[in-house]
KEVOMAR-409350 format. One record per residue: x, y, z of N, C-alpha, C in turn; residue in three letters. Coordinates in Angstrom, 1 decimal, m for minus. Each point is the difference from the previous one (the first is absolute). Example, Ala and Ser with C-alpha at 12.3 -4.5 7.8 and 13.67 -1.06 7.14 Angstrom:
2
13.2|m5.7|7.8|m0.9|1.2|0.0|0.9|1.2|0.0|ALA
m0.4|1.1|m0.7|0.9|1.1|0.0|m0.8|1.1|0.8|SER
***
This chain:
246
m0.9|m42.0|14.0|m0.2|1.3|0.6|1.3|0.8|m0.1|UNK
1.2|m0.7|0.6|1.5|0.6|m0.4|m0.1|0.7|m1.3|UNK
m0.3|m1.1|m0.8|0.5|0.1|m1.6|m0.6|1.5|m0.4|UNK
m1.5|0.0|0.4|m0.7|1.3|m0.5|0.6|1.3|0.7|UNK
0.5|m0.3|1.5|0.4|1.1|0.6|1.2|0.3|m0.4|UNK
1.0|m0.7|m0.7|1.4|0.4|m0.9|m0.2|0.5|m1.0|UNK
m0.9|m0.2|m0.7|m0.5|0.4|m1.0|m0.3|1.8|0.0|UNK
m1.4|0.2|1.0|0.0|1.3|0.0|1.3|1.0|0.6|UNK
0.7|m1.1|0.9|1.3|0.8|0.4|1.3|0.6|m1.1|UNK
0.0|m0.9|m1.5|0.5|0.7|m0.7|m0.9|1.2|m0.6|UNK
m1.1|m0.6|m0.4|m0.8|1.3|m0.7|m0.2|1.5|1.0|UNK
0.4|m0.1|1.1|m0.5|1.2|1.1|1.8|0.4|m0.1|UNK
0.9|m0.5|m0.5|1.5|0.3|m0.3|m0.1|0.6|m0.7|UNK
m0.2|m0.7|m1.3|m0.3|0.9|m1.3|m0.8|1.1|m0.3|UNK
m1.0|0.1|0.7|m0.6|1.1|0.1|0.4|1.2|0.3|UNK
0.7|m0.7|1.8|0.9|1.3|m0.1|0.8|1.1|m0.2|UNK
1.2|m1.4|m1.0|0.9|0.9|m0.7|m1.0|0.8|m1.4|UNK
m1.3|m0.3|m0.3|m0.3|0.4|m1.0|m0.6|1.6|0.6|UNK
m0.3|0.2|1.0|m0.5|0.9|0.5|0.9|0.8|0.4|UNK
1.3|m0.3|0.2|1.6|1.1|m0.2|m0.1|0.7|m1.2|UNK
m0.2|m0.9|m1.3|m0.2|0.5|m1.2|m1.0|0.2|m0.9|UNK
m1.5|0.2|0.8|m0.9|0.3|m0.8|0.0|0.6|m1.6|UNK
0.9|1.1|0.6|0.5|1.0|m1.6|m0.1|m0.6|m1.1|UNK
1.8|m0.8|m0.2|m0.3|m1.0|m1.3|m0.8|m1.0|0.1|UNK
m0.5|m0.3|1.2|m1.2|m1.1|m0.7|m1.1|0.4|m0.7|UNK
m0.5|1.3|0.1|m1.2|0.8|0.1|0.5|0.3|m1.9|UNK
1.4|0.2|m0.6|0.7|1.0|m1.1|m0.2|m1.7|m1.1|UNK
0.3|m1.7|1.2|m0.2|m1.4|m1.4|m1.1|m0.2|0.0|UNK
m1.3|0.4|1.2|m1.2|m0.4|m0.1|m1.1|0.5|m0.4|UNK
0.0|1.4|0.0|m0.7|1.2|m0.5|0.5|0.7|m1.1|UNK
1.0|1.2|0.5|0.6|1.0|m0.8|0.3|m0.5|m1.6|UNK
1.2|m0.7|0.0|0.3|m0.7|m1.4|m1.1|m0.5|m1.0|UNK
m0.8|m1.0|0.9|m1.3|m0.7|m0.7|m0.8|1.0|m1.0|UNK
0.1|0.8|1.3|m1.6|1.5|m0.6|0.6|0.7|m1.1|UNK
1.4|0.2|0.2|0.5|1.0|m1.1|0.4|m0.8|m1.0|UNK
0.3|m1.1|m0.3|m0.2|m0.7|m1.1|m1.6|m0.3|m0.4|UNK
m1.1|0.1|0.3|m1.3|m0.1|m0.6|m0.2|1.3|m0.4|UNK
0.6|1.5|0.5|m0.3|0.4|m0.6|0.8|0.7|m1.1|UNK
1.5|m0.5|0.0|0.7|0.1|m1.1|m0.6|m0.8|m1.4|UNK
m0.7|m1.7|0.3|m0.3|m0.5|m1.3|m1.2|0.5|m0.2|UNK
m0.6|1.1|0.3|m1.8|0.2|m0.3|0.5|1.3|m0.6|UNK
1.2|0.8|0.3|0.4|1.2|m0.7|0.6|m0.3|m1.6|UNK
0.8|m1.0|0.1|0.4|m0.5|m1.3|m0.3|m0.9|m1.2|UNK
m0.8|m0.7|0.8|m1.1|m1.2|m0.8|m1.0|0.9|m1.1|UNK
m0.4|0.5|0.2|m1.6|1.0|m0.9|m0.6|m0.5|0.6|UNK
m0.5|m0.1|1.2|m1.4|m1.1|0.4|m1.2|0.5|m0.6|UNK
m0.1|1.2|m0.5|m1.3|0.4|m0.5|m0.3|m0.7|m0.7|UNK
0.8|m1.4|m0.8|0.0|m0.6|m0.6|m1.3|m1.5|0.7|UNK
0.3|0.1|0.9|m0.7|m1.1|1.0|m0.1|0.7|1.4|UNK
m0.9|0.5|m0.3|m0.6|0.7|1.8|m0.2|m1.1|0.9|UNK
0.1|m1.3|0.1|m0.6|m0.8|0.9|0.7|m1.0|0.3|UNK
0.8|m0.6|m1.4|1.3|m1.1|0.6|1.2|0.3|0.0|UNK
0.8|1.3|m0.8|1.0|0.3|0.9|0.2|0.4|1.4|UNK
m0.5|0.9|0.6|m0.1|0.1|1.1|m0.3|m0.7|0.9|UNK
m0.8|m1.1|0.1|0.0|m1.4|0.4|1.2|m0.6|0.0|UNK
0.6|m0.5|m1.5|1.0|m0.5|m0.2|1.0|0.8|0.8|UNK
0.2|1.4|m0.1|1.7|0.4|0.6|m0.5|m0.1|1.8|UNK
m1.2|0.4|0.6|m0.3|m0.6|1.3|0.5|m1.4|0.6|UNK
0.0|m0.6|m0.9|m0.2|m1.6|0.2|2.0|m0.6|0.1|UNK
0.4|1.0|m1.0|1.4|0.0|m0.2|0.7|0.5|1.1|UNK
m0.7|1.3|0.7|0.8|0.7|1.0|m0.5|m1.0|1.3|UNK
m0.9|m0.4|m0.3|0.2|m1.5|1.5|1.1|m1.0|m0.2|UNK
0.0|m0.3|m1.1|0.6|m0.9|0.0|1.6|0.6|0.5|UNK
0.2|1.2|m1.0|1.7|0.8|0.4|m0.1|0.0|2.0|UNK
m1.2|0.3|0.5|m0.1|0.2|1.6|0.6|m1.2|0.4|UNK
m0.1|m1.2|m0.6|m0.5|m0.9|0.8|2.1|m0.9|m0.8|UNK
0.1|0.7|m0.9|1.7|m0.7|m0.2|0.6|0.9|0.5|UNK
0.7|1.1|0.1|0.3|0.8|0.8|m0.1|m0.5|1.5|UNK
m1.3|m0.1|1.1|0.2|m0.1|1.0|0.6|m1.6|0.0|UNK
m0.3|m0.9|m0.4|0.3|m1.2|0.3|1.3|m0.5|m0.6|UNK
0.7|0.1|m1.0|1.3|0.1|m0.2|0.9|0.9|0.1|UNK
m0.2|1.4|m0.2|1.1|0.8|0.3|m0.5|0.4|1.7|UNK
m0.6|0.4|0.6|m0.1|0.1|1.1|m0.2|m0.7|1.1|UNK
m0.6|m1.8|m0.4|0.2|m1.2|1.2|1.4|m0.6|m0.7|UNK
0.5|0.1|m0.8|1.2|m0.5|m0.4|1.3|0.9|0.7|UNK
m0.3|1.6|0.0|1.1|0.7|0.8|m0.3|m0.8|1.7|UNK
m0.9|m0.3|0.5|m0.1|0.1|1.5|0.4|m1.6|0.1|UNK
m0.2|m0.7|m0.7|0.5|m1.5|0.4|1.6|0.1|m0.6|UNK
0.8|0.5|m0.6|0.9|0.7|m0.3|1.0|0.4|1.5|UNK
m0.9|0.9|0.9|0.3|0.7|0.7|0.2|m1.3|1.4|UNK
m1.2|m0.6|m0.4|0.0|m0.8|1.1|1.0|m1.5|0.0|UNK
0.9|0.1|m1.0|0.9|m1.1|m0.5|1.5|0.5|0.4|UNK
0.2|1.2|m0.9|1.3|0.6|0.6|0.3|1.0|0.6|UNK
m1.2|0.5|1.2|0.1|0.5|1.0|0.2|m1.1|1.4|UNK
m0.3|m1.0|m0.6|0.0|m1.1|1.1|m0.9|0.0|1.2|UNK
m1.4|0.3|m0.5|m0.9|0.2|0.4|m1.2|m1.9|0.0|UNK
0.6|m0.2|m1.5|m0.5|m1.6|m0.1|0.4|m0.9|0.9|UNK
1.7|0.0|0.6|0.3|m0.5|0.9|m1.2|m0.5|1.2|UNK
m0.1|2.1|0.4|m0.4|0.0|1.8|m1.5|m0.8|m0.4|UNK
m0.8|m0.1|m1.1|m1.2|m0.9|m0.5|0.5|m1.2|0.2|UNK
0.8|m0.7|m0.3|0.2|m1.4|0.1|0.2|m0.2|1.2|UNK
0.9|0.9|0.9|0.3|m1.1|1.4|m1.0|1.0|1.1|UNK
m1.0|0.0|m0.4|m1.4|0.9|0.9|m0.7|m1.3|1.2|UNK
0.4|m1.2|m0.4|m0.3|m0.7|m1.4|m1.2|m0.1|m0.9|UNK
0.3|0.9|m1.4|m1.5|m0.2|m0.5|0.3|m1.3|m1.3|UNK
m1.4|0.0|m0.2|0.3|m1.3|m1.4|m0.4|0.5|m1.3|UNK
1.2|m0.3|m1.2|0.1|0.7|m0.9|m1.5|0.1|m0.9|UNK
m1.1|m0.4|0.6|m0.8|m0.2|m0.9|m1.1|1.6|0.6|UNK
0.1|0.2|1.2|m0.5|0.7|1.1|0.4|1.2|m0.7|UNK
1.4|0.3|m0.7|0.9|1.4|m0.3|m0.5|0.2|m1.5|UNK
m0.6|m1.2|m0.6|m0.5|0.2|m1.3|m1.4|0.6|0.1|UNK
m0.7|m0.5|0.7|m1.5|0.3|m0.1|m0.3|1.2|0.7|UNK
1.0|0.2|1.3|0.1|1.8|0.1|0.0|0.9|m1.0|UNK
1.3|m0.4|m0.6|0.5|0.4|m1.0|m1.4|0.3|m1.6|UNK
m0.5|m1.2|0.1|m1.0|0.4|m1.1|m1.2|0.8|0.5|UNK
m0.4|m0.3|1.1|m0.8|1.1|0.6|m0.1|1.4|0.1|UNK
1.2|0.2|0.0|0.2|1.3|0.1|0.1|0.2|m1.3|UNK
0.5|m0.5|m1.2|m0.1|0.0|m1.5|m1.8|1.0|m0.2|UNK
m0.3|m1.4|0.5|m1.8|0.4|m0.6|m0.7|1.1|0.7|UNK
0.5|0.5|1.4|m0.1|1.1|0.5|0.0|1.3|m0.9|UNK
1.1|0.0|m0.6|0.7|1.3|m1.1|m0.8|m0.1|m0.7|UNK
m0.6|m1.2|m0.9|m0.5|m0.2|m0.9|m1.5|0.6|0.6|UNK
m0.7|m0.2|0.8|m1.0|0.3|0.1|m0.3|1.3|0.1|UNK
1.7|1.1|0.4|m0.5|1.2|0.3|0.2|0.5|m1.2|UNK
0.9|m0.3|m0.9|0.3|1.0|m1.3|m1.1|m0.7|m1.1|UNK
m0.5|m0.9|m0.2|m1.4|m0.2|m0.9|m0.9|0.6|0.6|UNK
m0.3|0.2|1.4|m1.2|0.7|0.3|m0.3|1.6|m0.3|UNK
1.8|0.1|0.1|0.1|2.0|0.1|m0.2|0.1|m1.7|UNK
0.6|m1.1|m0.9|0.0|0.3|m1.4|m1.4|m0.2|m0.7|UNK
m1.0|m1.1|0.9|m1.3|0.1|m0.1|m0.4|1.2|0.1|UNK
m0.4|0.9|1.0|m0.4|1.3|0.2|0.5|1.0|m0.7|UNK
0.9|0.0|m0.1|0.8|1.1|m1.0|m0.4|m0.2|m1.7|UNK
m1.0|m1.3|m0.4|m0.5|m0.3|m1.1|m0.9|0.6|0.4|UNK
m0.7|m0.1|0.5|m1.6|0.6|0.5|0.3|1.8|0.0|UNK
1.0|0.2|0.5|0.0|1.1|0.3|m0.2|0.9|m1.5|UNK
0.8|m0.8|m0.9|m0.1|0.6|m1.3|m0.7|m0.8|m1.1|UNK
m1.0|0.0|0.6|m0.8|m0.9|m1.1|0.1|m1.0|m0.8|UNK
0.5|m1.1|0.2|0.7|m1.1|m0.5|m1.3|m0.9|0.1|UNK
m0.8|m0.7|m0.9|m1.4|m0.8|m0.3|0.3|m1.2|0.3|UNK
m0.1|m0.3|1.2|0.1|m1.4|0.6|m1.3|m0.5|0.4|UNK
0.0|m1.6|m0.1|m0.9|m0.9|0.6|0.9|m1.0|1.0|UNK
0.5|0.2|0.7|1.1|m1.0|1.1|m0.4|m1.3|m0.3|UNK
m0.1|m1.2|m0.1|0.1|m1.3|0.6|1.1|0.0|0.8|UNK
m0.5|0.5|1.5|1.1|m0.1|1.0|0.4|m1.4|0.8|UNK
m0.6|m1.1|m0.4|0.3|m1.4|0.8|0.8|0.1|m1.0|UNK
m0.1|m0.3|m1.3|1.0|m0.3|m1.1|1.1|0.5|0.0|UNK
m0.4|1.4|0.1|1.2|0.9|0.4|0.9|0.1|0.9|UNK
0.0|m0.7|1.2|0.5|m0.5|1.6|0.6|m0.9|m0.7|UNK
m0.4|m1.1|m0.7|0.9|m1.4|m0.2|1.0|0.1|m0.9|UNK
m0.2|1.0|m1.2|1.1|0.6|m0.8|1.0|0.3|0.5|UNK
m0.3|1.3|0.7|1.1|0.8|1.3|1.1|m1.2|0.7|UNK
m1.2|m1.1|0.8|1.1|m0.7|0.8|1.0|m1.0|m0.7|UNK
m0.7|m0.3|m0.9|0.9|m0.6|m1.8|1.0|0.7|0.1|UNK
m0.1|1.3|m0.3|1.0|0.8|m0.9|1.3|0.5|1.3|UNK
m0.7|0.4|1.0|0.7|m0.5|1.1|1.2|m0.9|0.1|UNK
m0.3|m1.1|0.3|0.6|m1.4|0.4|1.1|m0.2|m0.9|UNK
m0.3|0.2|m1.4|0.8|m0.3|m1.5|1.1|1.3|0.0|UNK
m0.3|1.3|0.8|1.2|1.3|m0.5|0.5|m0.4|1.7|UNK
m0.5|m0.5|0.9|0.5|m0.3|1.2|1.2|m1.0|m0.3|UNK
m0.3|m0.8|m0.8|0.7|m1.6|m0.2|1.1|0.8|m0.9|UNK
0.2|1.0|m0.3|1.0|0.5|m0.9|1.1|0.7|0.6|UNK
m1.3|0.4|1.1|1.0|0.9|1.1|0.9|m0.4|0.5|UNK
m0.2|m1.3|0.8|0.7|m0.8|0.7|0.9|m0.6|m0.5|UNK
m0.2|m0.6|m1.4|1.2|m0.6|m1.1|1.4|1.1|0.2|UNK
m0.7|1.1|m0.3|1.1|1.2|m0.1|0.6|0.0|1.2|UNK
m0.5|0.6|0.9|0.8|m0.5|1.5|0.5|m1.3|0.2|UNK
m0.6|m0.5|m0.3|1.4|m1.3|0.6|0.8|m0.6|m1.1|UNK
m0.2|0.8|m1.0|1.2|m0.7|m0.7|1.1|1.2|m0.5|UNK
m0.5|1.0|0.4|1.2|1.3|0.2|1.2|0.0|0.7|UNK
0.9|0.2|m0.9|1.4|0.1|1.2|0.3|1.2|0.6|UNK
m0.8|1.1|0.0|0.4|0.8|0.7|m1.5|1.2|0.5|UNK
0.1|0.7|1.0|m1.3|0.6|0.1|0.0|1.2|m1.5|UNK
1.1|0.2|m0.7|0.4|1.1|m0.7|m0.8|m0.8|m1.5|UNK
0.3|m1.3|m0.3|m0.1|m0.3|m1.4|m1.5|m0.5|0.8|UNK
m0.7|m0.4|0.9|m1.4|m0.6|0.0|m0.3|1.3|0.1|UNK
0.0|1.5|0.4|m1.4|1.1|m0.4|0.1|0.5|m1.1|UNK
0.9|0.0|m1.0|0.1|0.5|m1.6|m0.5|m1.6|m0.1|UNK
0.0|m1.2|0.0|m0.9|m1.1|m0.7|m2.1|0.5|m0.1|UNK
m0.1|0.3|1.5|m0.9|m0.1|0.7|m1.0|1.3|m0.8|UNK
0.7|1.4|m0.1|m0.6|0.8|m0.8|0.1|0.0|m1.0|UNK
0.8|m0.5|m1.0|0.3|m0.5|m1.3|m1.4|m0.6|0.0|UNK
0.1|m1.1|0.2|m1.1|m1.0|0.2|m1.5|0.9|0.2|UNK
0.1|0.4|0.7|m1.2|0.6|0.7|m0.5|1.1|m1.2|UNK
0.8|0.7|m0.9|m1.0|0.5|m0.9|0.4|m0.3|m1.0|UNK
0.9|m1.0|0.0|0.2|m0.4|m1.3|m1.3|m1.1|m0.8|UNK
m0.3|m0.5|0.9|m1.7|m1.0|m0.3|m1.1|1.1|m0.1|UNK
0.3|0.9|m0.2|m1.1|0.9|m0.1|m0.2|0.6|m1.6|UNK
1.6|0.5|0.1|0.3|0.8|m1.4|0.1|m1.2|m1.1|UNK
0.4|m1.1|m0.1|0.1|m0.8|m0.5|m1.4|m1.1|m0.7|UNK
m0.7|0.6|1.6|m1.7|m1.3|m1.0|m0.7|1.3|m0.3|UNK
m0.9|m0.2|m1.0|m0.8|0.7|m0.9|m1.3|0.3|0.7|UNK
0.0|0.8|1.3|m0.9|0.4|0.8|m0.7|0.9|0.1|UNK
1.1|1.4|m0.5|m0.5|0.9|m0.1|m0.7|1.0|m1.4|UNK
0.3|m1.5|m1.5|m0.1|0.1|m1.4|m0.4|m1.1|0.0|UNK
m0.6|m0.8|m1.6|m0.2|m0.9|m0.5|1.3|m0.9|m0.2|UNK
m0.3|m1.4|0.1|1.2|m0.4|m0.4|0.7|0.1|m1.5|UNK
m1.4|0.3|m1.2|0.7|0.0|m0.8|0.9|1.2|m0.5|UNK
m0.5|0.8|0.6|1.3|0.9|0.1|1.7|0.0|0.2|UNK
0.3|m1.0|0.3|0.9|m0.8|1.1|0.8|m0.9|m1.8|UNK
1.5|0.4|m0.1|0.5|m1.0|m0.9|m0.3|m1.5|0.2|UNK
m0.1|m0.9|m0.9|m0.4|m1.5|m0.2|0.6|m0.8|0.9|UNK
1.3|0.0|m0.2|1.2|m0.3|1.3|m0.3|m0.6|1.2|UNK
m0.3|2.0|0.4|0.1|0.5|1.1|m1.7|m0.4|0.9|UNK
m1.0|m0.1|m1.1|m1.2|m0.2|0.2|0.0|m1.3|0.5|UNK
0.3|m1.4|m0.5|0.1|m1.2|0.4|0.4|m0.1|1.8|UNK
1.0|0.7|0.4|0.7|m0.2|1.0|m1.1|0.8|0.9|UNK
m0.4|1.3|0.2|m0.4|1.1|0.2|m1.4|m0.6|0.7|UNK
m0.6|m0.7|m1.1|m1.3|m1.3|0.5|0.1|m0.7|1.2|UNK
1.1|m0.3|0.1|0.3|m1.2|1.1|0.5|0.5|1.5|UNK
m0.2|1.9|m0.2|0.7|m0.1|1.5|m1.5|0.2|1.0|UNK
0.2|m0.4|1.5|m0.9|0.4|0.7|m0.4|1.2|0.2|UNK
0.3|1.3|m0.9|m0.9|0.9|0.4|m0.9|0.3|m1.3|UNK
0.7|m0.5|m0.8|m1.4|m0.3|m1.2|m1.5|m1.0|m0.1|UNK
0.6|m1.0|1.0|m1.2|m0.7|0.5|m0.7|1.0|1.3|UNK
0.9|0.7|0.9|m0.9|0.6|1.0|m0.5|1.6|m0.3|UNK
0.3|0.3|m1.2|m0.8|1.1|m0.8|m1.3|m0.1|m0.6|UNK
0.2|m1.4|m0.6|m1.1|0.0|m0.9|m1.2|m0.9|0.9|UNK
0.5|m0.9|1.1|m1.0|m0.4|1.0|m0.5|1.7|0.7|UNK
0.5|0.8|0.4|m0.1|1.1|0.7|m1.2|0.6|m0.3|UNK
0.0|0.4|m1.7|m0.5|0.3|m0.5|m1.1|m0.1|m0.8|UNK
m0.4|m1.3|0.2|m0.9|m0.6|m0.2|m1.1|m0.4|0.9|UNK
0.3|0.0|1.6|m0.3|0.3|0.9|m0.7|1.5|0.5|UNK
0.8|0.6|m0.4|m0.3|1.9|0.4|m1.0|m0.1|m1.1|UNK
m0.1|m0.6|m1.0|m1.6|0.4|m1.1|m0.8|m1.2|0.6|UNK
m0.1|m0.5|1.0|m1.0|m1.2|0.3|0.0|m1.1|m0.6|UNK
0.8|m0.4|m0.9|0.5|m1.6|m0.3|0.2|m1.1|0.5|UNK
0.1|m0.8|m0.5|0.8|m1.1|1.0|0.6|m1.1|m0.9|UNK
m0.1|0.0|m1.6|0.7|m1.0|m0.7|1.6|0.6|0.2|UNK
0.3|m0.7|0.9|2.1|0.0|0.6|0.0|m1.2|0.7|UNK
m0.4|m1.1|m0.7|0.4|m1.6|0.3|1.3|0.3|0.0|UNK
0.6|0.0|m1.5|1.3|m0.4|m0.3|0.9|1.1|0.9|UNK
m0.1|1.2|m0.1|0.7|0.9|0.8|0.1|m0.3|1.3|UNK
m0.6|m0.9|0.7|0.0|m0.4|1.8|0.3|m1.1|m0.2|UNK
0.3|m1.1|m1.0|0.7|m1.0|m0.1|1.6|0.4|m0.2|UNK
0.0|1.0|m0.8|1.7|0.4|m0.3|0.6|0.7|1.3|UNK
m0.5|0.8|0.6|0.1|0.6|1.0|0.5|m0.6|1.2|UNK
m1.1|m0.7|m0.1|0.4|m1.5|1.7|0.9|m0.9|m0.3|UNK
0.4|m0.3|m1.5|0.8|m1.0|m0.2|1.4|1.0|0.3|UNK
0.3|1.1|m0.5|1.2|0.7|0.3|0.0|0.5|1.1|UNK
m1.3|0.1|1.2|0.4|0.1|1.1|1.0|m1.4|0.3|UNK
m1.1|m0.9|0.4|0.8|m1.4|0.9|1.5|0.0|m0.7|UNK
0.2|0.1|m1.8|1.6|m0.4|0.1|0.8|1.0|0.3|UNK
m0.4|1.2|0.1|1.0|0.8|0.8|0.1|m0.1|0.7|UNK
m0.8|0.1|1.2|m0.2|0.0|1.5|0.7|m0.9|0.5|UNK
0.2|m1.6|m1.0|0.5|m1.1|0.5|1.7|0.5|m0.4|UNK
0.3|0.6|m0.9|1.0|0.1|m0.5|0.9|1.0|1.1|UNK
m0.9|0.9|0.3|0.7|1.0|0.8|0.5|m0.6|1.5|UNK
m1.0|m0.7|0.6|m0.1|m0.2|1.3|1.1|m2.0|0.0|UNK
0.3|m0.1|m1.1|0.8|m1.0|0.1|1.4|0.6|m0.2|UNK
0.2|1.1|m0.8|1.4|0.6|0.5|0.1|0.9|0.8|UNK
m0.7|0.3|1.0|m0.2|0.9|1.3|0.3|m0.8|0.9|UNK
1.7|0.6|0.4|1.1|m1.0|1.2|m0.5|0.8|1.1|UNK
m0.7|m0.5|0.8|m1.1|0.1|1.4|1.5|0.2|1.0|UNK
1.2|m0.6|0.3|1.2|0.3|0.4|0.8|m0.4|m0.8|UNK
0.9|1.1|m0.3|1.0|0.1|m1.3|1.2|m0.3|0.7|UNK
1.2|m0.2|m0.6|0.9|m0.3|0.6|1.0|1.5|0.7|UNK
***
């Protein structure tokens, strides 16, 4: 019973620094997302495909919602919470480092819930031809989650300074975006660049995404790659996350 009430005690934290700054959260979870779907639907020719571009760049701007808020935006706040010495007053509360994680991810999936929902509607709003498989869709989300979470945290704790971890953290944060072949075909994409481009997690949580939003569900392999780069980040991050630093 402790453990769960620690738990909500960071997420009711994080919330309300997030509620100081609605603005930019509202500019990595919404604003950016939407105006990138409708920059690639202006430049693409979709007339070309009335039915799976728009899908496809939909599916793409969840995904940009969903790296954006969880590495550049939970990576600034655990950031914040490291060398503002804020992680400190967490440790000797006394809470237990596992308690500050799962806050921590909760409130992750929180964001997550609001900016796929608002970018859900804002598809609808403009006619975007969906069939949801929404349970499939839930388990992608919390996948894709856990794995840009597990990145997050890498960044923060292995940052030397709050200055070089939020240029990692937004680097990061749209750099997994611009880089996997989300918002185009991959073969568009040099040979190279293509090989590498395959293997990041937002190329698996695009094309699960979007496979989903048309009613699908062959994304075995995509929720196998997914979960597997969740756990070894997650484990990666939270094994170099000094709970008291010296």
């Amino acid at each position: 019973m402790k453990r769960a009430t620690d738990v909500i005690c960071v997420f009711r934290i994080q919330l309300a620094g997030m509620r100081r700054e609605v603005g930019p959260f509202l500019l990595a979870a919404l604003v950016f997302p939407a105006a990138m779907y409708l920059f690639a639907n202006a430049v693409s020719g979709v007339g070309i495909n009335q039915e799976q571009n728009p899908l496809r760049f939909l599916a793409g701007s969840i995904v940009f919602s969903l790296s954006l808020t969880s590495i550049s935006w939970l990576g600034y706040l655990l950031l914040e919470n490291r060398f503002t010495g804020r992680l400190k007053l967490f440790a000797t509360l006394p809470l237990a480092p596992s308690s500050y994680v799962f806050g921590v991810l909760v409130f992750a999936l929180a964001q997550a819930a609001v900016g796929t929902t608002a970018l859900l509607l804002v598809g609808r709003a403009i006619g975007v031809k969906m069939r949801p498989n929404f349970p499939l869709l839930g388990v992608v989300i919390l996948l894709t989650i856990l794995c840009l979470c597990g990145l997050a945290v890498v960044v923060a704790a292995w940052a030397r300074s709050f200055t070089q971890g939020a240029l990692l953290t937004d680097t990061l944060g749209a750099g997994l975006i611009f880089l996997a072949p989300i918002y185009y075909a991959p073969e568009m994409m040099p040979r190279a660049l293509r090989l590498f481009a395959q293997l990041l997690p937002t190329t698996f949580a695009a094309h699960a995404v979007q496979t989903t939003l048309a009613g699908g569900h062959a994304i075995g392999g995509e929720l196998f790659a997914l979960g597997l780069m969740a756990v070894a980040t997650l484990a990666l991050g939270f094994r170099l996350m000094q709970w008291r630093e010296n």
